[in-house]
Each structure stands twice: as structure tokens, then as C-alpha cells.
N, C-alpha and C positions, 0 to 999 in steps of 0.2 A: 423498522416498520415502513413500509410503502406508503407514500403520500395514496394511490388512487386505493388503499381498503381503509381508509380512518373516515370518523366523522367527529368533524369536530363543536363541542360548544363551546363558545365564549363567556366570560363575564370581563370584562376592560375596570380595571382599579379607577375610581373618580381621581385617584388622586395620586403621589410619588407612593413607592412603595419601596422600605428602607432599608438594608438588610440587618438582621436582628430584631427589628421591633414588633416579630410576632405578627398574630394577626391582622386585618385593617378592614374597614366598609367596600363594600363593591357597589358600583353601579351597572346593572346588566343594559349594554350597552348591544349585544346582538344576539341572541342562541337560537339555534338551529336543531327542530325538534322532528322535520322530516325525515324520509326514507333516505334518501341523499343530499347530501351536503359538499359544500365547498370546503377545501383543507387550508384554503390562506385567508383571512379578512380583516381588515384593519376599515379604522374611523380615517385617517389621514393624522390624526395626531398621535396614534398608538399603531403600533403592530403587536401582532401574537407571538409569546413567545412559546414553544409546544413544551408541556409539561404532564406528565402521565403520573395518576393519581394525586395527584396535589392539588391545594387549594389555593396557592399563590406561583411566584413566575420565580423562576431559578434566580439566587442572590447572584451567580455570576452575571446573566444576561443584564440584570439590574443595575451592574453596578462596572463589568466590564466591554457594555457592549454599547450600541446605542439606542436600545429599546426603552420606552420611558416606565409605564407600568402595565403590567399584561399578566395573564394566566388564562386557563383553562383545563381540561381536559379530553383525553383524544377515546375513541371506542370504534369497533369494527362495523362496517359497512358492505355489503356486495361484493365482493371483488370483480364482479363484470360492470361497475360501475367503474369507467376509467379518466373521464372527462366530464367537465362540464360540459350544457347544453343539454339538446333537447332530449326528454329521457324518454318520453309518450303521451299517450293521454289520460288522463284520468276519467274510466267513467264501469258507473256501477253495472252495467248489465249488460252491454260488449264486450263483443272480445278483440283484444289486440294483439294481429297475426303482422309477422314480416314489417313491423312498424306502422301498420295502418289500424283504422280502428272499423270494427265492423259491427254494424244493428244498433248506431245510433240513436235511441231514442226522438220523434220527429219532434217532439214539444220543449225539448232541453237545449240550454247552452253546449256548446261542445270546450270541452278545456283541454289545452296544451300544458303538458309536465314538461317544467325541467328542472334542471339538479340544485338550481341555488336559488336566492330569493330574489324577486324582477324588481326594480326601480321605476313606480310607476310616474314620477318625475323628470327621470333621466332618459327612458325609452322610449322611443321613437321609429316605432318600427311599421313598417308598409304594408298590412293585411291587406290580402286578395281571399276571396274566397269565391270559387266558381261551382257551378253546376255542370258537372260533365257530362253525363248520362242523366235519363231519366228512368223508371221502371220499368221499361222494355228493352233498354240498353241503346235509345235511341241518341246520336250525339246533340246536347243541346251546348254547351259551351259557354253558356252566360254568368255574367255576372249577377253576385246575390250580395245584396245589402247588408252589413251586419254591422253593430257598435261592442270595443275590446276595452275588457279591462285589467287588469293586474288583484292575484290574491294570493301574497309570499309567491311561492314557486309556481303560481297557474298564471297563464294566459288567458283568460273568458272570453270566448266569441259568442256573442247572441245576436239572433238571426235577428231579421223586421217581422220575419214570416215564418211558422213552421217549417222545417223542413221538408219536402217533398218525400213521402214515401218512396222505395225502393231507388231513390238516385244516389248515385255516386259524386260526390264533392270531391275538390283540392283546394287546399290551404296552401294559400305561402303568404309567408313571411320573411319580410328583408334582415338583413345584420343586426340592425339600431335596435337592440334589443340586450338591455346591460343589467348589472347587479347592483346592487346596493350602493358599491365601491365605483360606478361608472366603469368597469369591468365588459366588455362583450362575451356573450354567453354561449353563442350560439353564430352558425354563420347564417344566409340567405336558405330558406328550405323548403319544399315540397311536401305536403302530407297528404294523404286523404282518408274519407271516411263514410263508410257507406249508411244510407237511413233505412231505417227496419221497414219490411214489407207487408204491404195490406194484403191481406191473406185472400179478402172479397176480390180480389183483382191477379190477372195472369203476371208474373213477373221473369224477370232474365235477370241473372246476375253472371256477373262479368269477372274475371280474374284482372287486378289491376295491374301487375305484367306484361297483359295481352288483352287486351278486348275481345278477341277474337274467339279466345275460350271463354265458353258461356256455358249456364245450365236455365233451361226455362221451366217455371212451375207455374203449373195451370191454376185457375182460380178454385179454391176451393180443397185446396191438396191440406191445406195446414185449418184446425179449427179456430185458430187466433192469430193475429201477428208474428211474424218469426221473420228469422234473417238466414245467410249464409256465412261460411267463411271458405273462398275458394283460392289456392294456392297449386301455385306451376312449379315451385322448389324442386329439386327432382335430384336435392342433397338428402335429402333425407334419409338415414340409412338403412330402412327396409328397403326404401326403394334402391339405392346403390346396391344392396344385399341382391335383390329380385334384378335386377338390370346384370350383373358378373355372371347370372345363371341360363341367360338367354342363349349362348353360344353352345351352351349343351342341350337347349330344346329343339325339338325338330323342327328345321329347316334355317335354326338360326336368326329367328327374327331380330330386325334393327328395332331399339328402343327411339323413339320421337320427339313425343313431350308429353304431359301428362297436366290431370287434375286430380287434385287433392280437395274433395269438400264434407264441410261440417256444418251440419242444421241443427241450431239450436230456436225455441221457443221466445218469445217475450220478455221473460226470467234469465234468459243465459242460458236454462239447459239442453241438453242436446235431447233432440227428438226426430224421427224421420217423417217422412210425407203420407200421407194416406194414398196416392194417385202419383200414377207415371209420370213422372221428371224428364225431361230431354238433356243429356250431355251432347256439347258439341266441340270437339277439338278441330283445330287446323291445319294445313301443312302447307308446304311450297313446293314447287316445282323448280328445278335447273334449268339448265340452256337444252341439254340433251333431250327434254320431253320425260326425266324420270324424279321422281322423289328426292328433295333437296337434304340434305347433312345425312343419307346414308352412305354407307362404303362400301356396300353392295348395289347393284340398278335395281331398284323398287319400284317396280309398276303402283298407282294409285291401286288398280285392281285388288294387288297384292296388300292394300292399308287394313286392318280392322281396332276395332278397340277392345282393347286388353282389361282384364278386375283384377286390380290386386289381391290375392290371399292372405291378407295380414296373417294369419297363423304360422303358413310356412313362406312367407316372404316371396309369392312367386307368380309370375305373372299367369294370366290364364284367361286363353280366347275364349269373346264372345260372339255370338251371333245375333242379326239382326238390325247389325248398321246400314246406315246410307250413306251411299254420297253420292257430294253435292260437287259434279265439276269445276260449273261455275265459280262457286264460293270459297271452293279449294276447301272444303272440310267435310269430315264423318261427324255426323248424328246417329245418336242410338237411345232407344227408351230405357231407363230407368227407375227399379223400385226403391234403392236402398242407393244412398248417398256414401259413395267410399273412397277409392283411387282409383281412378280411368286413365290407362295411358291410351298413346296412340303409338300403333305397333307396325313395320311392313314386313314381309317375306321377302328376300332377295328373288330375284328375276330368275326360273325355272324353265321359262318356255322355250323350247326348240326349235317352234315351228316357221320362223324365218329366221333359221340360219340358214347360210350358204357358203360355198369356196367358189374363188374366183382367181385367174383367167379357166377356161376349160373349152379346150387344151390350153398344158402349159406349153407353148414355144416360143423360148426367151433370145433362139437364133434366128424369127422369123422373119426379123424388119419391122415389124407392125409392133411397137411398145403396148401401144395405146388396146389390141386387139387380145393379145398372146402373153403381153407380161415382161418381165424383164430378168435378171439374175439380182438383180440389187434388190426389187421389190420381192421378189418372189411369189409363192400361194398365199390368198388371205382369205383369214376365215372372219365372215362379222355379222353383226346381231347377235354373237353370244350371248350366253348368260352373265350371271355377275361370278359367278365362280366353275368350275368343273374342269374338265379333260378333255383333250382331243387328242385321238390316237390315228395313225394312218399304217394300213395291213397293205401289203400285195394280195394281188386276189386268190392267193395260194393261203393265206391267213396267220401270215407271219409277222410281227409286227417290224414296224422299221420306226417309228420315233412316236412318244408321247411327249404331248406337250401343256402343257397347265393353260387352265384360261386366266387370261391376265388384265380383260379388257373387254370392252364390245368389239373390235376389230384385235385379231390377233395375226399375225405372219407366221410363216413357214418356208423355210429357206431353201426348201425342197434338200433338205441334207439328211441322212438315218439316225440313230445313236453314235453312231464312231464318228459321228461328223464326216461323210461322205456323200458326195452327191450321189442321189438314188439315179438306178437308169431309165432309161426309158420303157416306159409300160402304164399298164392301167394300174391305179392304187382306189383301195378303198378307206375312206377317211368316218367315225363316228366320233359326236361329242356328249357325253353324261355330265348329267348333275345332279340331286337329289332326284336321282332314282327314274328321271328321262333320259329318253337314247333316240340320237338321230345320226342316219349314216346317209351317205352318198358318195361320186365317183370323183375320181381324177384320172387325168393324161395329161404323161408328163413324155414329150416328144424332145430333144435333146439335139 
């Protein structure tokens, strides 16, 4: 049996325990009646010896080993339970996404779960707890007052003050935070935890991720209190599903980033908006002036935001977005709370491409004017993908060449690898379904 799927209780013998003389009194000295537990614990004077179904400690460990007196019994637990430490939070009517906890109740304590029971003697640990955002998603940063206490397995954080509607908190807490045994539980950590939103008031809630993805809801969208649960994951396997399938939709859109969100009511349950919600995702820009982590060149232009079809797992333009150059991100209204990505179309346009030198004459003297045979013909402002074909003006072709780039060369050579001769050529390049041609002279 695996130490990390058992859970174990104790009861520790008061006294020696002999082998043959049968039964004896116990004194319960520790048991563990939580979700998870710790698999080793000793007083300092006893250790556990592991005994499954029985109600005393194996006469060998008794009597050949050096364990004084001990029993218990072991029972199955989680098996995604594999360490101790922090396990979440404990609270009745949020929800806890990606290890944060979200719709915080503003009038309640907030409590940290973890796997064994806290030593509220021995622990010594460093609570911070900040106000990051406020209900607009404004950065406020400050520190918030609060007194901890310990109960078995919770950590108790109680504010001085309510909670602040719709803001965003982080908790940390340092190491000094031990068990029973003087044991450390847990290392130094980061949490956060968002507070339920007044529904009488305009709200932003923010992906903790990314700030930058938000959703705003106008006052008066929800009839009562309610919260979000907004998440960037973008493992999740519909989405992976919907993301393998883009390379087969027209034009091949690049996948970006996304939001994943869920409106639940005061209670927990999930309910949508009565009124237009705003999603807004972000993007970046490169060095080149185009759309950052694509592998095709992605005009902004070419951004929109995509709905997931949870049914059949597959993305599907919307219309109606904006953008915001400035800000570097698309907004777009919203009725129904679901998956928004953010989507681009690789680069289609033609209309500044060009070839260069013209003429080519690479025996003229002039490098700088006419070109060279090392450089050759360059085609650039391509697209992020397509073709370039160059015909004699008789309409025969002499080389295709794949776009490989925004600037692409041409060695001025045919298929056979041949230098072409001297004459006029006609050069066109295609790509989803656009066609641009123009001249060359190639003087020799």
C-alpha cells in the first residue's frame, strides 16, 4: 500500500504492550477524522507501528524492534492527495478554480485547508494579506489588517473589516507553519481569493493569470449578489480538442489565448446575466509590427474573438469586436458567459508586395543600384504563407518557389537549377485565394 492513498488513525497504548497478554486500555493520544491526513505521527515518546485491521501493534515490532507501544489502523484516502501541505480552502459557497478561491463571502473569515493538523503553539508563520484590485480592477495594492488562528487543519484569517466587494486579495504565508509534531507543512505561498460582487454596482473581474483579461458587468445585470470564475487554462481538452481543428478551418487561424468564465449567484449556482457583459482579451506585438507567439504574420486587423461550441468542440467567429490599439486588446459584448478565445488570420494581403532590383544587372558595377548574383531577385512584404511562381512572358513557367518569409530571394535560377537568360519574366504570388503579379528584367 502506498504511503500517499492511506489515512491513518491513531490510538497510542498509555502504557507497554506485551506480547501474549491479550488485550490492554488505550489512551487516544491523536486521531485524524479529516478529508486528509498525515501517514506518519508520533508523540516523541511513541512511534506508529502500521497495522491493518487490528486493534493492537504487531508482537514483532513490540518486542523486536524499537518501537515502545503503538497501533492503529490505516483506510483509503484520494490518491491525488500526495503531500502534505496546503490542500485549499475551505468555504461553503465559492468556488475553488486553479487553487484560488472565488465569491468569497464579504462578512466571513476566509480559512486555509491543509492536509494535517496546525500547532497553534509551535506556528509561527508570516500572514500578509493584500488588496490587489478593487471592483473595477483598479490596482490598489495595500495592505489589509487581519488577526490568524488555527482549527485542527484550518488556518482562520479574519479581516478588521469586511471584505471589500468585488476585489481581488493575495494571501501569503511564510514556511513557520508546523504540525502537531513540529513537522513543517507547508513551504512560503501565494493564494488568492476573490470577494462576491455587489450586483447594485458596475463590476470587472479579472483572470488572476493575467489581469489583462477581464470581463465587465454593468450594474444591474445580476438581481442579487453573484460572482465569476474566470480562467486562461487553455489545457483543457475541449479546448486542445477545438485548437488540433483550426488548421482545417478556413484560413487556418492562429489560436492566442482565451477565457473560460462561470457566473454563479450568491448560493454557488451558476446563473447568467440578464444584460450585455463585455469580454476583453489581450495580445502583444513583436519587433516586426505583427502579432506576438503566432507562426504565421498576423495583422491586429486580422484578430477577432472566437465562441466555443461546447457541443462539437470548435471554435467559431464572432463579430462585433473592437480594438483597442492603444491597449493592445479586443472587446466584444456579450450575452451568455462561455469560452472566448482570441483568434488571428495569418497575413493574406498582397498589396505591398514587390521584387527588387528592376532591372536585374548584376554585371553593371552599381551593386547598390542593379543587384548582385549572391543576392539575387528579392521578393518581400510577403504573406505568412503561399507561392511565387515566375513565367517568361510566353507563359511558361521557369521556377516555383514557396513563401518562406516576409522577404524571400530568388537566385535568378529555373527548376534545373539554371541560370535563366536574359529577357523580361513575369513573377505572381497566391495565397488563400489572392493573386498579385508583376515584371522583371533580367539583363545578364
Amino acid at each position: 500500500m502506498k504511503r500517499k492513498n492511506i489515512l491513518l488513525s491513531i490510538a497510542l497504548a498509555a502504557g507497554l504492550f506485551l506480547p501474549g497478554s491479550g488485550r490492554c486500555d488505550w489512551e487516544s493520544l491523536r486521531t485524524s477524522q479529516a478529508p486528509v491526513a498525515v501517514v506518519y505521527a508520533s508523540t516523541g515518546a511513541y512511534q506508529v507501528a502500521y497495522t491493518i485491521g487490528e486493534d493492537c501493534a504487531s508482537p514483532y515490532n513490540m518486542v523486536y524492534s524499537s518501537y515502545s507501544a503503538l497501533s492503529g489502523y490505516l483506510s483509503f484516502i484520494p490518491s491525488s492527495i500526495e503531500n502534505q501541505g496546503f490542500y485549499g480552502f475551505d468555504s461553503g459557497t465559492g468556488v475553488i478554480l486553479e487553487g484560488n478561491l472565488w465569491g468569497q463571502p464579504p462578512d466571513q473569515s476566509v480559512k486555509l485547508l491543509f492536509s494535517t493538523d496546525l500547532s497553534p503553539t509551535l506556528s509561527t508563520p508570516s500572514v500578509n494579506v493584500t488588496q490587489v484590485l478593487d471592483n473595477y480592477a483598479n490596482e490598489i495594492s495595500s495592505n489589509w489588517f487581519v488577526t490568524t488562528s488555527y482549527s485542527g487543519q484550518k488556518l482562520v484569517i479574519v479581516p478588521s473589516a469586511a471584505w471589500p466587494k468585488g476585489s481581488l486579495f493575495a494571501v501569503y504565508y511564510s514556511s513557520a507553519i508546523v504540525d502537531i509534531n513540529g513537522s513543517p507543512v507547508s513551504g512560503a505561498t501565494t493564494v488568492y481569493f476573490s470577494v462576491m460582487m455587489d450586483y447594485t454596482k458596475a463590476n470587472t473581474a479579472t483572470a488572476i493569470s493575467d489581469h489583462k483579461v477581464r470581463v465587465v458587468i454593468p450594474s444591474n445585470a445580476y438581481s442579487e449578489d453573484f460572482f465569476l470564475t474566470l480562467s486562461t487554462n487553455a489545457a483543457r481538452p475541449e479546448i486542445v480538442t477545438a485548437n488540433a481543428k483550426l488548421a482545417a478551418q478556413p484560413g487556418s487561424p492562429e489560436f492566442l489565448n482565451l477565457v473560460h468564465v462561470n457566473p454563479y449567484d450568491a448560493a454557488g449556482n451558476p446563473v447568467q446575466p440578464n444584460a450585455a457583459c463585455v469580454v476583453t482579451l489581450p495580445y502583444s506585438l513583436g519587433s516586426d509590427g505583427f502579432v506576438a507567439g503566432t507562426e504565421g504574420r498576423v495583422k491586429t486587423s486580422n484578430l477577432a474573438i472566437w465562441l466555443m461550441d461546447e457541443t462539437r468542440h470548435l471554435w467559431v467567429k464572432q463579430t462585433g469586436a473592437s480594438l483597442d490599439a492603444s491597449g493592445k486588446n479586443l472587446s466584444m459584448p456579450v450575452s451568455h458567459f462561455s469560452s472566448y478565445g482570441l483568434l488571428g488570420l495569418p497575413d493574406t494581403d498582397l498589396t505591398p508586395v514587390f521584387a527588387y532590383p528592376v532591372p536585374f544587372r548584376p554585371n553593371a558595377g552599381n551593386p547598390a543600384r542593379y543587384g548582385t548574383w549572391a543576392q539575387g531577385i528579392t521578393f518581400t512584404n510577403l504573406p505568412s504563407s503561399g507561392k511565387i511562381s515566375i513565367y517568361t512572358v510566353s507563359g511558361l513557367l521557369v521556377r516555383d518557389l514557396p513563401v518562406m518569409g516576409a522577404t524571400q530571394p530568388w537566385d535568378v535560377k529555373n527548376s534545373d537549377g539554371e541560370v535563366v537568360a536574359s529577357g523580361v519574366y513575369l513573377w505572381e504570388v497566391t495565397t488563400g485565394g489572392n493573386r498579385k503579379t508583376g515584371k522583371l528584367v533580367v539583363i545578364k
